[in-house]
NUVEX-931984 format. One line per field, with one value per residue (C-alpha): residue in three letters; residue number from 1; x, y, z. Coordinates in Angstrom, 1 decimal, padded with zeros to 4 digits. Example, Ala and Ser with C-alpha at 12.3 -4.5 7.8 and 13.67 -1.06 7.14 Angstrom:
<nodes>
rest: (ALA;SER)
nr: (1;2)
c1: (012.3;013.7)
c2: (-004.5;-001.1)
c3: (007.8;007.1)
</nodes>
This chain:
<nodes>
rest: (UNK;UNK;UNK;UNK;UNK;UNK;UNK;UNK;UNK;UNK;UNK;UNK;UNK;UNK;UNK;UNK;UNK;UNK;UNK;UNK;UNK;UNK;UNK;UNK;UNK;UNK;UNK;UNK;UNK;UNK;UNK;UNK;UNK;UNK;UNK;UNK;UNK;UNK;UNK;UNK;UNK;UNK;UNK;UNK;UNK;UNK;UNK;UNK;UNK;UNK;UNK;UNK;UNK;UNK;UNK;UNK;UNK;UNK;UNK;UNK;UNK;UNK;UNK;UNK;UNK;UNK;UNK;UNK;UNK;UNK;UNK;UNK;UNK;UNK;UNK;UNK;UNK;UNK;UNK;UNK;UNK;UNK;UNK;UNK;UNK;UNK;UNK;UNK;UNK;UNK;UNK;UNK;UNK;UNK;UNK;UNK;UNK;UNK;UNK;UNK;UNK;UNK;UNK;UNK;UNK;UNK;UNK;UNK;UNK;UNK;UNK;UNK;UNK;UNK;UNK;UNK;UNK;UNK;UNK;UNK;UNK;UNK;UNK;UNK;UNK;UNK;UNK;UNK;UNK;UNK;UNK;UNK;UNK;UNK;UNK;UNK;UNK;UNK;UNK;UNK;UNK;UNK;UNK;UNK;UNK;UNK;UNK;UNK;UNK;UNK;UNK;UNK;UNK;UNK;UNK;UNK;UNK;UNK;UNK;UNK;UNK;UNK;UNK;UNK;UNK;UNK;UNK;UNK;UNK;UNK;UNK;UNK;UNK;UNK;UNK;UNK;UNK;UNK;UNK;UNK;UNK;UNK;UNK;UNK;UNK;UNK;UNK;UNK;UNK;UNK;UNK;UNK;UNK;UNK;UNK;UNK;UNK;UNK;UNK;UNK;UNK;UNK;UNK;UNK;UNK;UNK;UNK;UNK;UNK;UNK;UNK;UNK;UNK;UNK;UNK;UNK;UNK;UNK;UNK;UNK;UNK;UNK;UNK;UNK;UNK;UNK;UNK;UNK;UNK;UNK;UNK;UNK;UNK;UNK;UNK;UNK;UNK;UNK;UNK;UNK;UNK;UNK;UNK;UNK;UNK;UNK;UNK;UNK;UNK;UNK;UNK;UNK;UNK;UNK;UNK;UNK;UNK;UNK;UNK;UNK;UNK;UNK;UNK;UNK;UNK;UNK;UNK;UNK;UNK;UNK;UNK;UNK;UNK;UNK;UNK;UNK;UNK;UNK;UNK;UNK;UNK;UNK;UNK;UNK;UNK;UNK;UNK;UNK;UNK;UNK;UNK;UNK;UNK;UNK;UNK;UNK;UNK;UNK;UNK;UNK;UNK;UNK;UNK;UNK;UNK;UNK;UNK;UNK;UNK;UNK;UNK;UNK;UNK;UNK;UNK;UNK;UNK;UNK;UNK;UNK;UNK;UNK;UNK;UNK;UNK;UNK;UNK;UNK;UNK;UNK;UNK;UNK;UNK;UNK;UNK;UNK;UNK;UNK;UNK;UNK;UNK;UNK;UNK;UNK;UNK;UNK;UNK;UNK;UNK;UNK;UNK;UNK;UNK;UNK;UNK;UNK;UNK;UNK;UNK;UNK;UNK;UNK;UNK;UNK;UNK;UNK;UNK;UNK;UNK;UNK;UNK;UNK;UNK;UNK;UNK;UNK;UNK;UNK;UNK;UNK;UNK;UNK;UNK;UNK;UNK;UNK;UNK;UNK;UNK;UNK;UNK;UNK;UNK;UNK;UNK;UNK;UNK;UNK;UNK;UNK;UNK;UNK;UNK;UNK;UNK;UNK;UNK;UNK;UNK;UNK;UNK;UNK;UNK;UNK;UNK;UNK;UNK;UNK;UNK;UNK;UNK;UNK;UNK;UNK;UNK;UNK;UNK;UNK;UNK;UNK;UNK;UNK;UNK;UNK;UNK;UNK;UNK;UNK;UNK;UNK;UNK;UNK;UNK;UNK;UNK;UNK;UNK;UNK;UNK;UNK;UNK;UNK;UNK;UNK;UNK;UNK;UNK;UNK;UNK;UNK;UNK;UNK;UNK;UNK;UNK;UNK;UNK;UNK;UNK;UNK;UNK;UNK;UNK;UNK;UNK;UNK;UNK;UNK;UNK;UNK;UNK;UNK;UNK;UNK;UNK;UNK;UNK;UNK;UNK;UNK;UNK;UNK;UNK;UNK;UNK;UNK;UNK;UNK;UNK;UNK;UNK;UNK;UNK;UNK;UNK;UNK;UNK;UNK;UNK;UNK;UNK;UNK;UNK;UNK;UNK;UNK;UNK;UNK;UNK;UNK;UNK;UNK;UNK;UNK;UNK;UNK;UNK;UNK;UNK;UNK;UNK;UNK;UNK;UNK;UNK;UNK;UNK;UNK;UNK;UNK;UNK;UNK;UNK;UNK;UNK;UNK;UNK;UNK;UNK;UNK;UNK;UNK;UNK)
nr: (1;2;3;4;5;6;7;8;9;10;11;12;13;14;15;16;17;18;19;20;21;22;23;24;25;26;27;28;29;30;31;32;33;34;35;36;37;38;39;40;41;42;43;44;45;46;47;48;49;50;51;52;53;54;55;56;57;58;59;60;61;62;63;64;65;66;67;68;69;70;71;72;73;74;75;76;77;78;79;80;81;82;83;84;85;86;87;88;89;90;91;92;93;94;95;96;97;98;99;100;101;102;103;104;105;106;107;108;109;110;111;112;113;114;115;116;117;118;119;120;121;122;123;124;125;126;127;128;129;130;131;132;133;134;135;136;137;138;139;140;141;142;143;144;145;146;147;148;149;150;151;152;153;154;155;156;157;158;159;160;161;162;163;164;165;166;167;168;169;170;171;172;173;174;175;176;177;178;179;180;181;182;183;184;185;186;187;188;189;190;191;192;193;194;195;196;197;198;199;200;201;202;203;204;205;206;207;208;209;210;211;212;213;214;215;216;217;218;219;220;221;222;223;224;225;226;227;228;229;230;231;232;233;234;235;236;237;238;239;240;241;242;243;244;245;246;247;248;249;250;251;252;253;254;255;256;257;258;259;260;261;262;263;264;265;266;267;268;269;270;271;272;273;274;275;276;277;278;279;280;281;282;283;284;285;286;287;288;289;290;291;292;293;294;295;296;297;298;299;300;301;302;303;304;305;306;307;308;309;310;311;312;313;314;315;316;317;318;319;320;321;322;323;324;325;326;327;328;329;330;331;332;333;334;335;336;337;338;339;340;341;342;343;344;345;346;347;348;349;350;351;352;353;354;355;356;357;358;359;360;361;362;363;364;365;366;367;368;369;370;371;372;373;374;375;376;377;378;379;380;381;382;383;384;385;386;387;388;389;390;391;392;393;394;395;396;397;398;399;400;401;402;403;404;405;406;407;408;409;410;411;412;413;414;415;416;417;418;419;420;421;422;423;424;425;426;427;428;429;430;431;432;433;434;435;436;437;438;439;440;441;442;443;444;445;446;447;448;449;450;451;452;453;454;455;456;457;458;459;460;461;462;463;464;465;466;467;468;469;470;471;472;473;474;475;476;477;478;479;480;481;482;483;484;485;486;487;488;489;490;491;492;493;494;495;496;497;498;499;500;501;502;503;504;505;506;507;508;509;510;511;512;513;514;515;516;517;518;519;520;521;522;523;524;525;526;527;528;529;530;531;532;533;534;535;536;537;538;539;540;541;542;543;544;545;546;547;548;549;550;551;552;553)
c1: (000.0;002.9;004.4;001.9;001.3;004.9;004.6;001.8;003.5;006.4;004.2;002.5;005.7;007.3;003.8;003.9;007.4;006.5;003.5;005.8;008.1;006.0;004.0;007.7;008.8;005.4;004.8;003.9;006.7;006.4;008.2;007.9;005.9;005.4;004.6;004.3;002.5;-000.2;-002.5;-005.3;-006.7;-009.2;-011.7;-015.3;-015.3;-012.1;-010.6;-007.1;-004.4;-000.4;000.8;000.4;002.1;003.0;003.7;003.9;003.0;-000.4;-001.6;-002.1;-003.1;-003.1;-003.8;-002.0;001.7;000.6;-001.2;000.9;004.3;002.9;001.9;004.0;007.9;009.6;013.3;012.5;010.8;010.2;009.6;007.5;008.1;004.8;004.6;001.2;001.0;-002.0;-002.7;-000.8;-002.4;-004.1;-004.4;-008.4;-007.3;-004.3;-001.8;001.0;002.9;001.9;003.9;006.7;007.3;006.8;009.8;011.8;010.2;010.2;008.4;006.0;004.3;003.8;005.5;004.3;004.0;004.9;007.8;009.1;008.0;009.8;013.2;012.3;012.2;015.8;017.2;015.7;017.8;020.7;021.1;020.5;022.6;020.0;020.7;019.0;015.4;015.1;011.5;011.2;008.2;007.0;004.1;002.3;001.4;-001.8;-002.5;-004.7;-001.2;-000.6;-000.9;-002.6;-004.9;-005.1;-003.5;000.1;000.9;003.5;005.3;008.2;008.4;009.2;011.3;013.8;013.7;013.5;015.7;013.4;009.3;008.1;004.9;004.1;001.0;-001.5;-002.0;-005.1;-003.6;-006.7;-005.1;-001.0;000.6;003.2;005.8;005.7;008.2;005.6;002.8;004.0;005.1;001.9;000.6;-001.8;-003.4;-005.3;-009.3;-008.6;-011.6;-012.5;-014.9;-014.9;-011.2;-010.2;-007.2;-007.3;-006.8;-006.4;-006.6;-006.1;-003.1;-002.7;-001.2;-000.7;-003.1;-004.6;-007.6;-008.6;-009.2;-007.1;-003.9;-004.3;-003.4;000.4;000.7;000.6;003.6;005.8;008.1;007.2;009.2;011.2;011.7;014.2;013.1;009.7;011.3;013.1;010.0;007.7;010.6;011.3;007.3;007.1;010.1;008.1;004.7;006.4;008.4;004.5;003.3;001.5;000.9;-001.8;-002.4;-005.6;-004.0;-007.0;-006.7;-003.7;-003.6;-002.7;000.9;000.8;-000.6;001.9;005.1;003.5;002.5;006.6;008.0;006.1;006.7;010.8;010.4;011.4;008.3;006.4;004.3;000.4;-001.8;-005.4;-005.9;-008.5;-008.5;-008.6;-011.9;-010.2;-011.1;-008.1;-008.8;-012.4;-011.9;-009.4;-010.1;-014.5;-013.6;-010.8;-012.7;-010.5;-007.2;-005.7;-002.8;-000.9;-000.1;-002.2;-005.8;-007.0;-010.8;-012.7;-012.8;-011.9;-014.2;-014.3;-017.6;-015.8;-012.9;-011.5;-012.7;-009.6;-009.5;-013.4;-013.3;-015.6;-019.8;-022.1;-025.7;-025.6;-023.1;-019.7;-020.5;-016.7;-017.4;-020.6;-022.3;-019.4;-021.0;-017.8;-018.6;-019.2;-015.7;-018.4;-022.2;-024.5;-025.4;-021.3;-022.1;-025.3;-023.4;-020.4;-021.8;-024.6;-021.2;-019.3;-022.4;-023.1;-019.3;-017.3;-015.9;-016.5;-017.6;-015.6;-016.1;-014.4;-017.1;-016.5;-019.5;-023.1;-024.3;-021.8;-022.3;-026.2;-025.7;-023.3;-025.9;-028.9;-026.9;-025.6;-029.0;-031.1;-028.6;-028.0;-032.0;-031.8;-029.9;-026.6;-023.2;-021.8;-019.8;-020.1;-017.5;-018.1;-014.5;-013.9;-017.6;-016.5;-019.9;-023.1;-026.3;-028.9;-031.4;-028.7;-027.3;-029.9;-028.9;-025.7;-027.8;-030.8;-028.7;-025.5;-023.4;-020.0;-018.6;-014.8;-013.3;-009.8;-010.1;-007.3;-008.6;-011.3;-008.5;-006.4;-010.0;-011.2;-009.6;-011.7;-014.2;-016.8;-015.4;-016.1;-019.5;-020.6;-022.4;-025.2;-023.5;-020.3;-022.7;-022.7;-019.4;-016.3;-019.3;-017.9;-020.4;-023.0;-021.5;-021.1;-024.4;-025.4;-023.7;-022.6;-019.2;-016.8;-013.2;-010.5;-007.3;-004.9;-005.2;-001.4;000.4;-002.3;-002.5;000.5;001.5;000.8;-001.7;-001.3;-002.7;-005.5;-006.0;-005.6;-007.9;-010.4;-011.0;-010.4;-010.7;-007.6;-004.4;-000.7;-000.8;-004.1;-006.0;-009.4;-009.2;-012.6;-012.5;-013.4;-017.7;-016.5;-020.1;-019.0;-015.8;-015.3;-014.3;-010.9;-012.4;-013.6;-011.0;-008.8;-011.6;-011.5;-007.8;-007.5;-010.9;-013.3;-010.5;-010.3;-013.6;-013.9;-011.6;-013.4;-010.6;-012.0;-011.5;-007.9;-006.6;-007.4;-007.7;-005.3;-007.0;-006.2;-005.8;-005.1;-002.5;000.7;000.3;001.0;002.9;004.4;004.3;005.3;002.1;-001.1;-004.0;-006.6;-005.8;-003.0;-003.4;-004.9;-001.7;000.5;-000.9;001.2;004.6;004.1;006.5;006.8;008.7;008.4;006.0;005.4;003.8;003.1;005.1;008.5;010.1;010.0;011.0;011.9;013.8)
c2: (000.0;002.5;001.6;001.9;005.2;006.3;005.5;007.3;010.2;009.9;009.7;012.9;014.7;013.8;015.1;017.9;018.8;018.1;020.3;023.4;022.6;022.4;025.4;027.5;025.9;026.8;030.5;032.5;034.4;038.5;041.5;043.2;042.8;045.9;045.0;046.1;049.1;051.4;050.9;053.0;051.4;054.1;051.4;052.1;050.1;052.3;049.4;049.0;046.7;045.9;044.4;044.5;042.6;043.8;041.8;042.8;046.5;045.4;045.0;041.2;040.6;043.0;042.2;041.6;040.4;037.2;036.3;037.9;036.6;033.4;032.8;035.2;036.0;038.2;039.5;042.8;043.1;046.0;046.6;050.1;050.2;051.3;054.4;055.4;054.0;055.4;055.3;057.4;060.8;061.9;065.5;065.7;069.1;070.7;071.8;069.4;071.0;074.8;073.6;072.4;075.7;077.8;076.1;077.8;081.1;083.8;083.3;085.7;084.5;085.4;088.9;091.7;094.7;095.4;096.7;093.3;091.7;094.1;092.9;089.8;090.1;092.0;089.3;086.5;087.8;088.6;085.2;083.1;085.8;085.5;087.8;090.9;090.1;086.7;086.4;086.5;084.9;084.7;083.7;084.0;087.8;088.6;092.6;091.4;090.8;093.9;097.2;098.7;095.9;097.7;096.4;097.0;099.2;098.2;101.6;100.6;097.4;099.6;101.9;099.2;096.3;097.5;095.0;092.2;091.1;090.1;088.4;088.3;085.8;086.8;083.1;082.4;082.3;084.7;088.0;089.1;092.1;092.7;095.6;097.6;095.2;092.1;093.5;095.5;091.7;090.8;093.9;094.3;098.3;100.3;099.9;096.3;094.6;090.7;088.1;086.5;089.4;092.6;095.0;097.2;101.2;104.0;107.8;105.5;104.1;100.8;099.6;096.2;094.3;091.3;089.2;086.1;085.6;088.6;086.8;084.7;087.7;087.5;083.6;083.6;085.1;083.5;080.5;077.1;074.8;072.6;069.0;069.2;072.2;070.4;066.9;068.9;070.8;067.5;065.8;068.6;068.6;065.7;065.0;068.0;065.8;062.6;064.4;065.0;061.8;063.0;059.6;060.8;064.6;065.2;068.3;070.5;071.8;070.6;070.0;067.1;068.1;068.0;064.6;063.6;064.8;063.2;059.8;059.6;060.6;057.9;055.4;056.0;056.1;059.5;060.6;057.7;060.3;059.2;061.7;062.2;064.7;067.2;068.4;072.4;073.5;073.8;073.3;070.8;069.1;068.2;067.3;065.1;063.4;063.0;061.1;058.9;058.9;058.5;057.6;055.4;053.9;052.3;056.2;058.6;058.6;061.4;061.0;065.1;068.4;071.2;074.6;077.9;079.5;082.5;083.8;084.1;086.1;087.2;089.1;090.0;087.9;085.6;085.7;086.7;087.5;090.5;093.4;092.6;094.3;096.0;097.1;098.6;098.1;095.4;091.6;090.5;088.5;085.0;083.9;082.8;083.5;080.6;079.5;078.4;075.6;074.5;073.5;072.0;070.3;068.2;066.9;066.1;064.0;061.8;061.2;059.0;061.9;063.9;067.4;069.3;073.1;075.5;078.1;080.3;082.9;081.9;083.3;081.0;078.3;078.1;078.9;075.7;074.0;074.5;073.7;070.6;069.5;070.6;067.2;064.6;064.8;063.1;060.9;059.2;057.6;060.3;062.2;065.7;067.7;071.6;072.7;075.1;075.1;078.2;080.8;078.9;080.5;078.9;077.6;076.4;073.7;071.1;070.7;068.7;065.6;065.8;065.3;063.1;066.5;066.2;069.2;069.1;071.6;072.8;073.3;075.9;078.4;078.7;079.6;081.8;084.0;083.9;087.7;089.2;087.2;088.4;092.2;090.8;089.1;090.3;088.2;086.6;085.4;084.4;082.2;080.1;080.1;076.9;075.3;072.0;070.0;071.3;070.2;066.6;066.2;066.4;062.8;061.5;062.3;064.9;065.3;067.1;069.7;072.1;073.8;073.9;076.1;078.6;076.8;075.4;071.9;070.6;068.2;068.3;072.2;070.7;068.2;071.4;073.3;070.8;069.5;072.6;075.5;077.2;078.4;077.5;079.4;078.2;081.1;081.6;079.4;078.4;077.7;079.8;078.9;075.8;074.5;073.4;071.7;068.2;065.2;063.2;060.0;062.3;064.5;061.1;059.7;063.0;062.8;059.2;057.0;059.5;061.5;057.9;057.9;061.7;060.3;056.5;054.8;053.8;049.8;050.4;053.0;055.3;052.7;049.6;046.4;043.6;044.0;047.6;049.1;049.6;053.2;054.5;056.1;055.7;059.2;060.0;061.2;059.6;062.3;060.3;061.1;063.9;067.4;069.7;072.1;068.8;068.4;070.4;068.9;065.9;064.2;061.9;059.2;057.3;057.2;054.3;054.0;050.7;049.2;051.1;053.7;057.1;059.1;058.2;055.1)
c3: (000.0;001.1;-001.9;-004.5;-002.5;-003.2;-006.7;-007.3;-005.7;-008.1;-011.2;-010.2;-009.3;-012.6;-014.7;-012.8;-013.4;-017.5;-017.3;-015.8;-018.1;-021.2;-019.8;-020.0;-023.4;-024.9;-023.9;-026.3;-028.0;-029.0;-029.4;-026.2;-022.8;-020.3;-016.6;-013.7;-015.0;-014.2;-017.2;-018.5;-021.0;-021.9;-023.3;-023.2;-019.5;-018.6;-017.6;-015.8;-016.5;-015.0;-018.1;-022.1;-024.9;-028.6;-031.8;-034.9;-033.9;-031.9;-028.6;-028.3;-024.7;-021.6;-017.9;-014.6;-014.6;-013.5;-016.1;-018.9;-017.5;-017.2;-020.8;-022.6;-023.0;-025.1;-026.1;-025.2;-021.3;-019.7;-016.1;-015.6;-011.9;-011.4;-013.6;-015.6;-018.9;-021.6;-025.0;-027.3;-027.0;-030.2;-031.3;-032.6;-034.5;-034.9;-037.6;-037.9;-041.2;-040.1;-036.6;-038.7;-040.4;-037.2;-036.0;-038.9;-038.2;-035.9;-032.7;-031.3;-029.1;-026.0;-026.9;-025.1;-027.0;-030.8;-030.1;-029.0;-031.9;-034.0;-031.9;-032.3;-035.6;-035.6;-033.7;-035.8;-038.9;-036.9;-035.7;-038.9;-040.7;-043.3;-046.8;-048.1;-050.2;-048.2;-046.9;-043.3;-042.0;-038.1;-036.2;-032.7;-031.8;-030.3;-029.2;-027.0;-024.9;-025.1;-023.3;-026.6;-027.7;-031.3;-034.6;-035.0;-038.2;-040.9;-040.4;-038.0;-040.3;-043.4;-041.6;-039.7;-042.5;-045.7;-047.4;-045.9;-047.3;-043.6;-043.1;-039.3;-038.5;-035.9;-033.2;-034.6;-038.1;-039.2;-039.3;-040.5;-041.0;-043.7;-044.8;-047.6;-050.1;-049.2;-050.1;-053.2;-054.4;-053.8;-055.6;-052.8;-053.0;-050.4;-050.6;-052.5;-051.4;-051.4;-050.0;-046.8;-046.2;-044.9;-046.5;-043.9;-044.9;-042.6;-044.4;-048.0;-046.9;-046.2;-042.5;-043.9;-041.9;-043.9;-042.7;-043.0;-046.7;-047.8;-046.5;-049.6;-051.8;-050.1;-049.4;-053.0;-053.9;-051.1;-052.6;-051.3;-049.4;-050.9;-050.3;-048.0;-046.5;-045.9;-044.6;-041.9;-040.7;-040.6;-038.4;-036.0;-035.5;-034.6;-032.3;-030.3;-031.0;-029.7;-026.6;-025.8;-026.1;-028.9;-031.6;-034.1;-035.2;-037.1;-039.7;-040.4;-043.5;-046.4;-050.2;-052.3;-052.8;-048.5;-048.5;-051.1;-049.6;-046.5;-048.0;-049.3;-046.3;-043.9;-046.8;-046.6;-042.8;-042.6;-040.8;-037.9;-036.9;-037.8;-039.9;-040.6;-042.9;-043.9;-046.8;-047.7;-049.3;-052.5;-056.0;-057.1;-053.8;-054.4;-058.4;-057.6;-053.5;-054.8;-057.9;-056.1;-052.4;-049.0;-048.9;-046.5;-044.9;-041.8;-041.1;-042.8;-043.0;-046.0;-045.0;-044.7;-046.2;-044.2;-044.6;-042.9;-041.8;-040.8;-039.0;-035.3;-032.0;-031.5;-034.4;-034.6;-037.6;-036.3;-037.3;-034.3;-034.6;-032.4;-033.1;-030.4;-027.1;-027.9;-031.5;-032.0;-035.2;-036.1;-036.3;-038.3;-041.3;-043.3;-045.2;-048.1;-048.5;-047.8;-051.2;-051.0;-047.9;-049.6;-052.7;-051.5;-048.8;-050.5;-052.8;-049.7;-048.0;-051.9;-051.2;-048.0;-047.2;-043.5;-043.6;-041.3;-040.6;-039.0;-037.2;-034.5;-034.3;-032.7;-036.2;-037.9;-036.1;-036.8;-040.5;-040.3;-038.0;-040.3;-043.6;-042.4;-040.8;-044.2;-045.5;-042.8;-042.3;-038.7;-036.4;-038.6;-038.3;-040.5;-037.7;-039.5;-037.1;-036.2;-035.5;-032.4;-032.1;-029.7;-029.6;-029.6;-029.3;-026.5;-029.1;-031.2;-028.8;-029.6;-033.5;-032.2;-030.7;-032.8;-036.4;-034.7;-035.4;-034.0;-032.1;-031.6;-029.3;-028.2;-024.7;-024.0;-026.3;-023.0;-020.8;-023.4;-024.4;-020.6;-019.9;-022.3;-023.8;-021.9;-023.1;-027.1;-026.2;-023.1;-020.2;-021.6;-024.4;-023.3;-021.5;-024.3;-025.6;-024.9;-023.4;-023.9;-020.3;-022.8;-026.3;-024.3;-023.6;-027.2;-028.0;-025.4;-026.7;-027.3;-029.3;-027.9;-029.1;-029.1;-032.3;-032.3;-033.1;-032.6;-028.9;-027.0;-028.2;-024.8;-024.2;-020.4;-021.1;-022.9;-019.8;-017.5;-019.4;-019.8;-016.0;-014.1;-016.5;-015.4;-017.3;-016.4;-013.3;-012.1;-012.5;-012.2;-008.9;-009.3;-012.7;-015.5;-016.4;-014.6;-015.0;-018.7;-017.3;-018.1;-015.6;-016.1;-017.6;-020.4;-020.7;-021.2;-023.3;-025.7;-026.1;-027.2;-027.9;-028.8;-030.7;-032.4;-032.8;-034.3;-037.4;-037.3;-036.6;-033.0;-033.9;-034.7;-032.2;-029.5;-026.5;-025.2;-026.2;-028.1;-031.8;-032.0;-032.5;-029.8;-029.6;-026.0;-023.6;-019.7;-017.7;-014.5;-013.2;-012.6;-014.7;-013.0;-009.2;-009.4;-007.7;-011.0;-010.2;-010.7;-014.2;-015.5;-014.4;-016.0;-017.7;-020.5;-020.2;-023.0;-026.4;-028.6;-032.4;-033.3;-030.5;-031.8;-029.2;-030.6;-027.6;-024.5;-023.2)
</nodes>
């Protein structure tokens, strides 16, 4: 009996052993496991996880160490220690190339008066030693900075570069101002009018102010990039993208020749940043993208048209129904008429194409609204996006839910317009403006961005701005209209799975799950629990695309 008990013993010892040993030969192999993480997964459960494995450039299991070290191994492990690990961070509007070039311009922002734009300007030339009848081109001042919140005037440009055509960009991109030799290339004259545009003239002379669509008059005449020059910018963007954690940028508004520079420099690997595309509302755009339909790839996603209801608050540019409480008389204007958006937009819908337009204004806004509405006809699956979405009028807010329109906001452009928003609009209607709780409600969901470069790149600003309506130094305390501000699940949410979703690529990014795609990043700070004045010093430690390290180590 003992020793048929002892045998039995040995037998189960010995399968025992072969089971552990078959169980270690017979893991699963991959590329790379993380564990001992802190995972978000920012799925629709908003799930957590310890550990995740990548093949092949997808996520192909996540859960707790245990049960991903047990039936996984890899040549490349990687212990987290305990840090917060999300899904790459994706930028639901922004302009990627317009950020590229920036970094090869002079920057203005943040300047503080003309005057230091001019010496930034001086200082700019100085320093790259650049020759006489080179176009210098900057971007980022806003007079609302300054102690004189008017216009700048072209004179002091004439008189202290006159060797130089300069082009300074306004933030919001909707306004520039230009000496005398740029806009005498551009053959630009005083009382020049033009649609949707301002030359502005004071006493018949012009002070070299362009807005909106009178800046096309000068970007005309200024060379393009070339190749090289165009390669450089892309990478330097998105080395800043990456050192962000930033793994998908939707580009509002590029041409063909954009896409295809693009398309070769992600298929040489030059560029690993992922792109989604809208396209400008140009002619050559629509007779060529309609007839072909979207464009896609493992890294670029050429799926909407881009159009522009009107211009910026900033600037006044922007379409309100009721004159601006600091302009009398002024309701700033449409960038084209009506009949424009009823014909275009009935070609965009018979196509696969999004419509995705830029409105600012309550009166641009509803014009937007109603057009869109006269085509989708009800509830759809079209995701039709407002852009900014920024002034909505009270009776307006119902058009969102009722025909599945899409608003997608940039929450720091609440917290850079909050000292004197209410000055443009006054109180009742400010009411309705960046009133993203409200835009929320509509669908149930909500995508979020920086408008970069017109915005900081940041996306821990965003997060900021988003769930406690402050800027970089905390103010206002209590929040600025913080009734409209968002919680951190859907603040998370709008910068990664409903950002996804905004571009329909929600099955193949946007969350950690099996299948999609290793896009994601390791910080040093936990969004969902940290102090809101901690935001801000977060730190990237890593970021991912398709399980390859971009940044970090």
């Amino acid at each position: 009996m003992y020793l048929l008990s002892f045998h039995k013993s040995v037998i189960i010892a010995v399968v025992s052993m072969g089971m552990a040993v078959s169980a270690c030969k017979f893991r699963q192999k991959a590329d790379l496991i993380i564990h001992h993480a802190h995972i978000y997964t920012a799925n629709a459960a908003f799930d957590t996880a310890t550990a995740m494995v990548i093949r092949d450039g997808k996520i192909i299991a996540i859960g707790t160490d245990d049960e991903i070290l047990k039936e996984y191994e890899a040549e490349k492990m990687i212990s987290a220690a305990g840090k917060f690990l999300y899904p790459g961070l994706i930028d639901a509007h922004g302009h990627f190339v317009n950020y590229g070039f920036s970094l090869q311009q002079v920057d203005l922002s943040g300047t503080k008066s003309w005057q230091e734009c001019l010496d930034s300007v001086a200082n700019f030339i100085k320093r790259k030693n650049i020759p006489a009848g080179s176009w210098i081109q900057g971007r980022g001042w806003d007079q609302n900075d300054w102690t004189s919140k008017e216009f700048p005037n072209k004179d002091s440009l004439d008189k202290k570069f006159p060797h130089h055509p300069i082009v300074l960009v306004r933030i919001d991109g909707h306004a520039l101002i230009a000496n005398d030799q740029a806009l005498k290339l551009a053959r630009i004259q005083p009382g020049q009018s033009i649609q949707g545009g301002t030359v502005e003239t004071i006493n018949g002379q012009l002070t070299g102010i362009l807005i909106d669509n009178a800046q096309d008059l000068l970007y005309a005449v200024i060379p393009p990039p070339t190749r090289e020059q165009y390669a450089t910018a892309l990478k330097e963007a998105a080395a800043h993208c990456y050192a962000m954690g930033l793994t998908t940028i939707v580009d509002c508004g590029l041409n063909k020749n954009d896409v295809d520079r693009i398309d070769a420099l992600q298929k040489e690997g030059i560029l690993k940043m992922k792109l989604n595309i809208m396209l400008s509302d140009d002619s050559l755009n629509y007779a060529y993208y309609l007839k072909k339909g979207p464009y896609k790839t493992a890294r670029l996603n050429v799926n909407g048209f881009k159009l522009y209801a009107d211009g910026a608050l900033g600037s006044r540019g922007a379409c309100l129904l009721q004159p601006y409480s600091d302009k009398p008389g002024w309701q700033g204007f449409l960038l084209k008429d009506r009949a424009y958006f009823e014909k275009i937009i009935p070609l965009i819908y018979a196509s696969q194409f999004q419509a995705n337009t830029h409105a600012i204004g309550d009166s641009g806004n509803r014009m937007i609204l109603q057009v869109y509405a006269q085509v989708l006809k009800a509830k759809n699956d079209r995701r039709w996006r407002i852009e900014h979405a920024q002034v909505i009028d009270t009776a307006d807010f119902g058009y969102f839910g009722k025909y599945s329109i899409i608003p997608s906001v940039q929450p720091t452009h609440a917290t850079s317009d909050m000292y004197w928003a209410e000055q443009r609009l006054g109180h009742s209607r400010v009411k309705g403006a960046y009133a993203y709780k409200q835009l929320l409600d509509q669908n149930g969901w909500i995508p979020l961005g920086t408008d970069f470069p017109v915005e900081d790149i940041s996306p821990f600003k965003t997060f900021l701005a988003a769930v406690a309506r402050q800027d970089a130094q905390g103010f206002p305390a209590e929040g600025f209209q913080f009734e409209n501000a968002l919680s951190r699940k859907e603040t998370l949410w709008g910068m990664t799975l409903w950002a996804a979703k905004g571009s329909f690529e929600e099955k193949e990014k946007g969350s950690l799950e099996k299948s999609k795609a290793a896009d994601f990043i390791i910080l040093d700070t936990d969004l969902m629990r940290c102090k809101s004045g901690d935001i801000l010093k977060t730190k990237v430690l890593a970021t991912y695309i398709n399980g390859e390290l971009v940044f970090g180590k």
